[in-house]
C-alpha positions as semicolon CSV with decimal commas, in nm:
position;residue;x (nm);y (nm);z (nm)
1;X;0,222;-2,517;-0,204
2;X;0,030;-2,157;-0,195
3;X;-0,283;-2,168;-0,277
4;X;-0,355;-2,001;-0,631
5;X;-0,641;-1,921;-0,822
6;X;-0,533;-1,778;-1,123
7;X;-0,174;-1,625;-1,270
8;X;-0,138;-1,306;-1,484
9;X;0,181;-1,269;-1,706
10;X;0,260;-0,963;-1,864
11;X;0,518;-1,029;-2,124
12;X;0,671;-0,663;-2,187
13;X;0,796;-0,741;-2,500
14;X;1,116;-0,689;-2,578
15;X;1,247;-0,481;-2,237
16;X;1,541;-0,703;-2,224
17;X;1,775;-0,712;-1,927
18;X;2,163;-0,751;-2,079
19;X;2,375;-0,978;-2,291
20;X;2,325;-1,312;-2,269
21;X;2,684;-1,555;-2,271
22;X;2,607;-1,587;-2,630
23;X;2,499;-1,277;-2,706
24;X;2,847;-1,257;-2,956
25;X;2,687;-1,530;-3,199
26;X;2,398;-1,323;-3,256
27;X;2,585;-0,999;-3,305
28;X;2,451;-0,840;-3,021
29;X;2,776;-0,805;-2,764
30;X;2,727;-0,493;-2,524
31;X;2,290;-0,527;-2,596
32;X;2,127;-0,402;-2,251
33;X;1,785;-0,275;-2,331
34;X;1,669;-0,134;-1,996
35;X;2,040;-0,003;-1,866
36;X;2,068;0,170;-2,178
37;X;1,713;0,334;-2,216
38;X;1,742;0,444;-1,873
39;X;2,115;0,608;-1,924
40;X;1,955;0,760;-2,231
41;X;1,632;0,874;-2,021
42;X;1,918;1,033;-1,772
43;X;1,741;0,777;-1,510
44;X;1,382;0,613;-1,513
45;X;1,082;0,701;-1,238
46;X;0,933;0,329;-1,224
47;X;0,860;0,331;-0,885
48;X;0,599;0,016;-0,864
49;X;0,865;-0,207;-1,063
50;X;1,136;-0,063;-0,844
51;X;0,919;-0,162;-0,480
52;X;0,878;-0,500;-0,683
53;X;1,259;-0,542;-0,684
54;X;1,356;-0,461;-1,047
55;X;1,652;-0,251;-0,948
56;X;1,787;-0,541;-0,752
57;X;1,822;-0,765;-1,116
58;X;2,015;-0,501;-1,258
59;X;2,156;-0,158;-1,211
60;X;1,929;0,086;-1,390
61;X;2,000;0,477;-1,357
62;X;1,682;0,614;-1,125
63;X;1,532;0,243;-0,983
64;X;1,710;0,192;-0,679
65;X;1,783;-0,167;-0,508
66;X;1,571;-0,184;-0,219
67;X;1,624;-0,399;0,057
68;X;1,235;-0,513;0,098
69;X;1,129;-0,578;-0,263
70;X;0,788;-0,678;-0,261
71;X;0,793;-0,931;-0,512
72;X;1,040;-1,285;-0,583
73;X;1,286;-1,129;-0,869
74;X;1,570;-1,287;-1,085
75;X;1,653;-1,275;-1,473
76;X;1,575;-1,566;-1,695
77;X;1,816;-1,690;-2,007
78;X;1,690;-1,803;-2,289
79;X;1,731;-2,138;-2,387
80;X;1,585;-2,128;-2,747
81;X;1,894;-2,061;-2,962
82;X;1,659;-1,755;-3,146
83;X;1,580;-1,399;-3,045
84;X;1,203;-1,406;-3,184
85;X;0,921;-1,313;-3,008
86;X;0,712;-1,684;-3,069
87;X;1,065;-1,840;-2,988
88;X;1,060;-1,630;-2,659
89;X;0,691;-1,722;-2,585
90;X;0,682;-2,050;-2,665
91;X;0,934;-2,102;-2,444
92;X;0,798;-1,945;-2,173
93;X;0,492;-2,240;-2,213
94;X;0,732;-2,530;-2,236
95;X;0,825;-2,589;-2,584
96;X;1,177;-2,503;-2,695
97;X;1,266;-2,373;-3,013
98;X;1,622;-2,496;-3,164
99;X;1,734;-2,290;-3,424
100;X;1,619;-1,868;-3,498
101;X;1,352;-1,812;-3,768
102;X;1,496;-1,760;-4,081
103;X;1,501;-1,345;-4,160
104;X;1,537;-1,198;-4,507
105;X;1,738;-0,885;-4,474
106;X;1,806;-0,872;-4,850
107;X;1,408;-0,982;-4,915
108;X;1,258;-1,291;-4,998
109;X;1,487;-1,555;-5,244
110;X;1,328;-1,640;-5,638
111;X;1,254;-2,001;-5,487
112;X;1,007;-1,828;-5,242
113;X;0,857;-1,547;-5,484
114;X;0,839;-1,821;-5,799
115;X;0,646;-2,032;-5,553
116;X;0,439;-1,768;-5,416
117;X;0,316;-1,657;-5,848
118;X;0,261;-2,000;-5,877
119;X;0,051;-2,077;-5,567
120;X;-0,133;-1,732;-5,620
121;X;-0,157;-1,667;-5,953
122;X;-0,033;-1,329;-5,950
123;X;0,237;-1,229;-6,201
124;X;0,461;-1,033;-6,029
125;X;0,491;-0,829;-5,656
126;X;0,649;-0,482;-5,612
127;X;0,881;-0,449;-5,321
128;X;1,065;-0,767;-5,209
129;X;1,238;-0,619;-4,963
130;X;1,296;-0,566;-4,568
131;X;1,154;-0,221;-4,494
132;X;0,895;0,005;-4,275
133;X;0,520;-0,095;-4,350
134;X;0,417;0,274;-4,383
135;X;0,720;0,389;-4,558
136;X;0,686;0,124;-4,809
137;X;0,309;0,203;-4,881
138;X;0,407;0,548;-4,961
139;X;0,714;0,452;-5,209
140;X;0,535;0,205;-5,414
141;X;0,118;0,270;-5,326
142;X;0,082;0,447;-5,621
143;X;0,275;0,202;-5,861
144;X;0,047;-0,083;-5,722
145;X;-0,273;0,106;-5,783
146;X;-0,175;0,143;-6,157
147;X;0,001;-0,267;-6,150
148;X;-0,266;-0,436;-5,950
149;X;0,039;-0,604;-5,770
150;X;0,089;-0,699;-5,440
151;X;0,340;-0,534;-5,215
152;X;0,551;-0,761;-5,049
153;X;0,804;-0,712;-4,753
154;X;0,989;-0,818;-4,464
155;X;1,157;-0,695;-4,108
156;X;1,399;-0,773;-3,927
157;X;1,128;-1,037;-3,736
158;X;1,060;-1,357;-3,991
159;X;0,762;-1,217;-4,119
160;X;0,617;-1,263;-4,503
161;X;0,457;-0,914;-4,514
162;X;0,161;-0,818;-4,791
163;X;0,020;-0,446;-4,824
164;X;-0,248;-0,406;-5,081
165;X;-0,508;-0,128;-5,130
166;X;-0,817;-0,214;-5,048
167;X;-1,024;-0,107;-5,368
168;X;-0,735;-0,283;-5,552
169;X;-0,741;-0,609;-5,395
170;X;-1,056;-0,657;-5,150
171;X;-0,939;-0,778;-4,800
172;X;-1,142;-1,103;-4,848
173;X;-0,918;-1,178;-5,187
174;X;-0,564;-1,076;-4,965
175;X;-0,685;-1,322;-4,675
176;X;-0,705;-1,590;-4,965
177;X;-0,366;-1,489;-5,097
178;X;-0,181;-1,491;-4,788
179;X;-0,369;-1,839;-4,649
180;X;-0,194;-1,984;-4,981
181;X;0,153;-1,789;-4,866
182;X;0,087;-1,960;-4,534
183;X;0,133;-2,295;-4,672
184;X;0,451;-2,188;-4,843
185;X;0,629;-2,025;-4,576
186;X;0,529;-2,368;-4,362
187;X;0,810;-2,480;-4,604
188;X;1,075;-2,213;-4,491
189;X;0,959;-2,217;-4,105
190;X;0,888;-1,837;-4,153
191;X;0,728;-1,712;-3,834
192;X;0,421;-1,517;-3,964
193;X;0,228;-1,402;-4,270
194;X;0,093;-1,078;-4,241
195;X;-0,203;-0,929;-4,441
196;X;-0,168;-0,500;-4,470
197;X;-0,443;-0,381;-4,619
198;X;-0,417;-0,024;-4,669
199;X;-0,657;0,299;-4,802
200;X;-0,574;0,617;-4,931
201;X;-0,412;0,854;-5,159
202;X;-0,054;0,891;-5,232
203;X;0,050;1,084;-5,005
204;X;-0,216;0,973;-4,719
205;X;-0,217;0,658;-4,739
206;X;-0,344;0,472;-4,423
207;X;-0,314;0,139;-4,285
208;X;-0,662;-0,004;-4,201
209;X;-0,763;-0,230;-3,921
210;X;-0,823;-0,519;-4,082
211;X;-0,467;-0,666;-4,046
212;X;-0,448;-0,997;-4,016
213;X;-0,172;-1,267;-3,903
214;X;-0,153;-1,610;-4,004
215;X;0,122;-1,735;-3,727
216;X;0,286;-2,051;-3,814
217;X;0,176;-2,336;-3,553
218;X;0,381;-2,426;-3,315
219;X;0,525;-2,712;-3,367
220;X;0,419;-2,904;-3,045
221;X;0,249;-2,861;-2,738
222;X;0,239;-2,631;-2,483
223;X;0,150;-2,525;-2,138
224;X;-0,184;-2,382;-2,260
225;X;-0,275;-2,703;-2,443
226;X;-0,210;-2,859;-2,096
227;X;-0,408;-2,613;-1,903
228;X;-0,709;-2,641;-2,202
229;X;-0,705;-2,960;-2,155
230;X;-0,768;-2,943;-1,803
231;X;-1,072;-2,704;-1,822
232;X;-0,889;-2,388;-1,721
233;X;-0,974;-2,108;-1,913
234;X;-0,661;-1,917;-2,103
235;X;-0,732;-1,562;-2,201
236;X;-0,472;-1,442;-2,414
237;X;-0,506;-1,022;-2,474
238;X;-0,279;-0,864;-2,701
239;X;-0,122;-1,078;-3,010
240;X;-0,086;-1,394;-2,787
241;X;-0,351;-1,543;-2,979
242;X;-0,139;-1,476;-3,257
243;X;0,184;-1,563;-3,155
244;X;0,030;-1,937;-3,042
245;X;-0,212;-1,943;-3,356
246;X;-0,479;-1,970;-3,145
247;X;-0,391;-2,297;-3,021
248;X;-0,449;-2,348;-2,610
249;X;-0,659;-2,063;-2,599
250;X;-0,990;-2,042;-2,490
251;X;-1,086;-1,669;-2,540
252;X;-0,918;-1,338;-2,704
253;X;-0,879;-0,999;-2,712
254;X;-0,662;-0,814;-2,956
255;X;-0,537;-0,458;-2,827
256;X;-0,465;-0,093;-3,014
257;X;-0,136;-0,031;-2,775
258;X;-0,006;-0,104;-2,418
259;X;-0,250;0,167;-2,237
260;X;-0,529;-0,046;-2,415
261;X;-0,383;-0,377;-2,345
262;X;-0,318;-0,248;-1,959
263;X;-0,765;-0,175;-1,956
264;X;-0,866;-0,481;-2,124
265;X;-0,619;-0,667;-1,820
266;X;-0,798;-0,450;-1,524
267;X;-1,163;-0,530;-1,689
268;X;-1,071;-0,869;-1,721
269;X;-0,972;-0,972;-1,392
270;X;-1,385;-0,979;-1,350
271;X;-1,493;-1,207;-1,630
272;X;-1,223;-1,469;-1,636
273;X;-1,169;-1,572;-1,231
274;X;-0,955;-1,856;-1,245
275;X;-0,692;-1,972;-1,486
276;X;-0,427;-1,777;-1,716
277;X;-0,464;-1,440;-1,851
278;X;-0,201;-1,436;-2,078
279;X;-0,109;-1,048;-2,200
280;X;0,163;-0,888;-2,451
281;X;0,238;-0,553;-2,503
282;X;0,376;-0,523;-2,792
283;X;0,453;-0,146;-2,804
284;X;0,769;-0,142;-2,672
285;X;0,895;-0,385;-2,940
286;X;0,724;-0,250;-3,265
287;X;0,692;0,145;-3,169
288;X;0,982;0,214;-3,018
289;X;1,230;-0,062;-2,999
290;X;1,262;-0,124;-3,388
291;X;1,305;0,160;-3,457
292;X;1,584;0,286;-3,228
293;X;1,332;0,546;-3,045
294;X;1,498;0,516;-2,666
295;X;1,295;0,850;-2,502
296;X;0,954;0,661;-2,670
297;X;1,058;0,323;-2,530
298;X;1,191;0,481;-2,155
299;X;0,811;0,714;-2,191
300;X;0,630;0,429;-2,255
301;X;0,825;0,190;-1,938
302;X;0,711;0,505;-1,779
303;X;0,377;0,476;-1,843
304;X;0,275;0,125;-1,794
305;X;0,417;0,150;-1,435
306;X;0,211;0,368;-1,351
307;X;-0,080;0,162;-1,463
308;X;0,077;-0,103;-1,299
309;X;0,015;0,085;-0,997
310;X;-0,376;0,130;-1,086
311;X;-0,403;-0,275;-1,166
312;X;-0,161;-0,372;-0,843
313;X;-0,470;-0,344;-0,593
314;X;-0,690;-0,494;-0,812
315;X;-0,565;-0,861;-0,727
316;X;-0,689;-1,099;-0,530
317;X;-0,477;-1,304;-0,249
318;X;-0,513;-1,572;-0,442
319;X;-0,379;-1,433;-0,742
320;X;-0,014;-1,477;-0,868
321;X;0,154;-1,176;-1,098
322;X;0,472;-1,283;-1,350
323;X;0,637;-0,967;-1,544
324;X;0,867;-1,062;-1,772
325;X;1,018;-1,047;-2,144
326;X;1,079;-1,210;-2,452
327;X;1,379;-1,106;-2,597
328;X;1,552;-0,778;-2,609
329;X;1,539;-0,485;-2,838
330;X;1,794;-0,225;-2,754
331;X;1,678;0,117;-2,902
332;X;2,023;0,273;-2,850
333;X;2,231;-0,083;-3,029
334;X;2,356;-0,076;-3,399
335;X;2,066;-0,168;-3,630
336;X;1,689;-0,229;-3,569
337;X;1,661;-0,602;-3,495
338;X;1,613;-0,811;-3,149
339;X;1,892;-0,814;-2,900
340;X;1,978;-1,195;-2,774
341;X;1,984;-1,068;-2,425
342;X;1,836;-1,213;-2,003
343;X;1,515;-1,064;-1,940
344;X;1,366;-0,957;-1,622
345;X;1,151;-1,154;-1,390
346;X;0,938;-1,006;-1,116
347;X;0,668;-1,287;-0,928
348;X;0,411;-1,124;-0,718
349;X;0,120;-1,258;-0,469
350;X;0,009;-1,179;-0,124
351;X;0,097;-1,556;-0,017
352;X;0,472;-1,521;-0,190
353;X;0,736;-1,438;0,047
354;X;0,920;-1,202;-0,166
355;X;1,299;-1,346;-0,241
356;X;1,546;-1,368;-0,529
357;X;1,535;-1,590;-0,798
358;X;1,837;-1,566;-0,919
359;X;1,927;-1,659;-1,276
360;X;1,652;-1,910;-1,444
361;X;1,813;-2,139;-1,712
362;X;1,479;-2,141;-1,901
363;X;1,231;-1,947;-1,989
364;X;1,000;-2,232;-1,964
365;X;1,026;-2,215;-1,576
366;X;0,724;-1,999;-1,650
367;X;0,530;-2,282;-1,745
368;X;0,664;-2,518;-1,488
369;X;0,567;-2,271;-1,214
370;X;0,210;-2,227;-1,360
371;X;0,114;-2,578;-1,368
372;X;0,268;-2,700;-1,028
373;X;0,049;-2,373;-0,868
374;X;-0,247;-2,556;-1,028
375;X;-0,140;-2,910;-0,935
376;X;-0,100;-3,058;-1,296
377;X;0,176;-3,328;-1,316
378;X;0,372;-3,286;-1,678
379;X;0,659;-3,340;-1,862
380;X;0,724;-2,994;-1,967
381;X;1,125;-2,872;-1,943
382;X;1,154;-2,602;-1,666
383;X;1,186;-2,588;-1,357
384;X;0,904;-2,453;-1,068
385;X;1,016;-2,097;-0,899
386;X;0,850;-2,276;-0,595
């Protein structure tokens, strides 16, 4: 067994790799996030990825196969039967999600909404629907302002979603509210709970920074309880505090966007030394994916190689790299929601002999790899990569 300090995994999230075998159940037949964005992009320069051995997964227009890939490379297939990003990471840390969070295209049922008046004492909530946070601040800001109520709103993710003007309802009053939604949705096994607090005019307003998730827990251990457990510190940058709900990790950072995410990583490789660091980036999913922007999402693949090529030399030989996915979310497919599709995998260290890893049954190989590297016996599912 190599000897290994710490592990990195960059979850790209979303930069799927192709239909999975049941790709058809989910409505997603033909879903290939990175083919497509790079046949849209008339080819992709990712030329770190593609010395890693990402264009020997799958053809993709402009990354070559090469015949010495530097890192072990395969595709992984989802054994959750859901398409959500906690699904996908939960997985990836050993615990296995059976059925999709439930999503409210047509928003939320009057079993949910009676229950939220009742829990909350507010009367009524304008909105109800799935739409676009900022478009739906500008369609109804106004009308709340005058009402007093709450905006309330879904995606295509299973997310309970509350905007509210922050001289209307102070942020500390639209933490209480959604804490109390928290509980409810507990009931319906909805994914998150998001507080939106927003500022403004009509016709400017703004989104503020005090967003806030309240993640539903998962519902059982994982590899980061594990390594917590054991005294190895878990730094989870990006919203992988929130995706976990805090539980397993030992210290966070929230990001702004990938570049961000990408210079909290480097700077971190010199405060936490052994371990996980644990990092999303999200941008691909919310900014571009969702909403069917393929030159954004191909730009922004674009871009993170090429700080992947600034943060490559910055390991240690005793450090082990995992890029991977969550899910899919093919800008160019019918509709805005997650494609059910493989995802990449790319495992880099100085002490790996590079070599293909063909097709993982389980994302939570991840976690199987992680703890065998750091000797812990367990009875996670998975199964090592060494």
């Amino acid at each position: 067994m190599m000897n290994i300090n710490r592990v990195i995994v960059i979850v790209l999230d979303s930069v799927g790799a192709g239909e999975m075998p049941d790709a058809a159940e989910f409505g997603d037949s033909g879903a290939n996030t990175l083919a497509h964005v790079a046949q849209y992009k008339n080819g992709l320069n990712l030329p770190n990825m593609q010395k890693m051995g990402l264009g020997n997964i799958i053809p993709i227009q402009g990354v070559t196969p090469t015949k010495t890939p530097t890192a072990a490379h395969g595709i992984m297939k989802e054994a959750s039967g859901s398409k959500d990003t906690m699904a996908g990471h939960w997985e990836m840390m050993g615990l296995t999600v059976d059925k999709p969070f439930p999503t409210y295209p047509g928003g939320f049922p009057k079993e949910i909404m009676n229950k939220f008046y009742k829990s909350t004492g507010i009367p009524n909530a304008l909105g109800n629907k799935a739409a676009s946070g900022t478009v739906i601040i500008e369609e109804l800001g106004e009308e709340h302002i005058k009402t007093g109520f709450p905006i309330v709103y879904t995606s295509a993710d299973s997310v309970f979603q509350i905007a509210a003007h922050e001289t209307v309802i102070p942020v500390d009053k639209l933490y209480e509210i959604c804490e109390k939604s928290r509980k409810i949705c507990d009931e319906y096994r909805i994914g998150r709970v998001i507080a939106r607090p927003f500022i403004g005019k009509k016709g400017n307003f703004t989104r503020t920074a005090n967003r806030k998730d309240y993640p539903m827990d998962p519902p059982g251990e994982t590899v980061l309880d594990e390594l917590k457990k054991n005294n190895f510190p878990v730094m989870g940058i990006g919203k992988i505090e929130d995706i976990f709900a805090g539980k397993g990790i030992t210290r966070a950072i929230h990001t702004k966007n990938n570049h961000h995410g990408m210079e909290c990583l480097m700077n971190e490789l010199s405060v936490t030394k052994n371990g996980l660091i644990f990092i999303n980036l999200v941008d691909f999913d919310m900014v571009f994916g969702h909403r069917n922007n393929a030159e954004g999402y191909g730009t922004a693949l674009e871009e993170f190689d090429v700080q992947l090529g600034e943060f490559l030399p910055m390991l240690h030989e005793d450090d082990l790299l995992i890029i991977t996915a969550d899910h899919g979310c093919d800008p160019t497919f019918r509709g805005t929601d997650h494609t059910r599709e493989y995802v990449p995998l790319l495992v880099y260290s100085e002490k790996l002999e590079p070599r293909a890893l063909g097709t993982r049954e389980t994302f939570a190989d991840i976690g199987a790899s992680i703890l065998e590297l750091f000797g812990l016996p367990h009875t996670f599912p998975g199964k090592s990569f060494f």
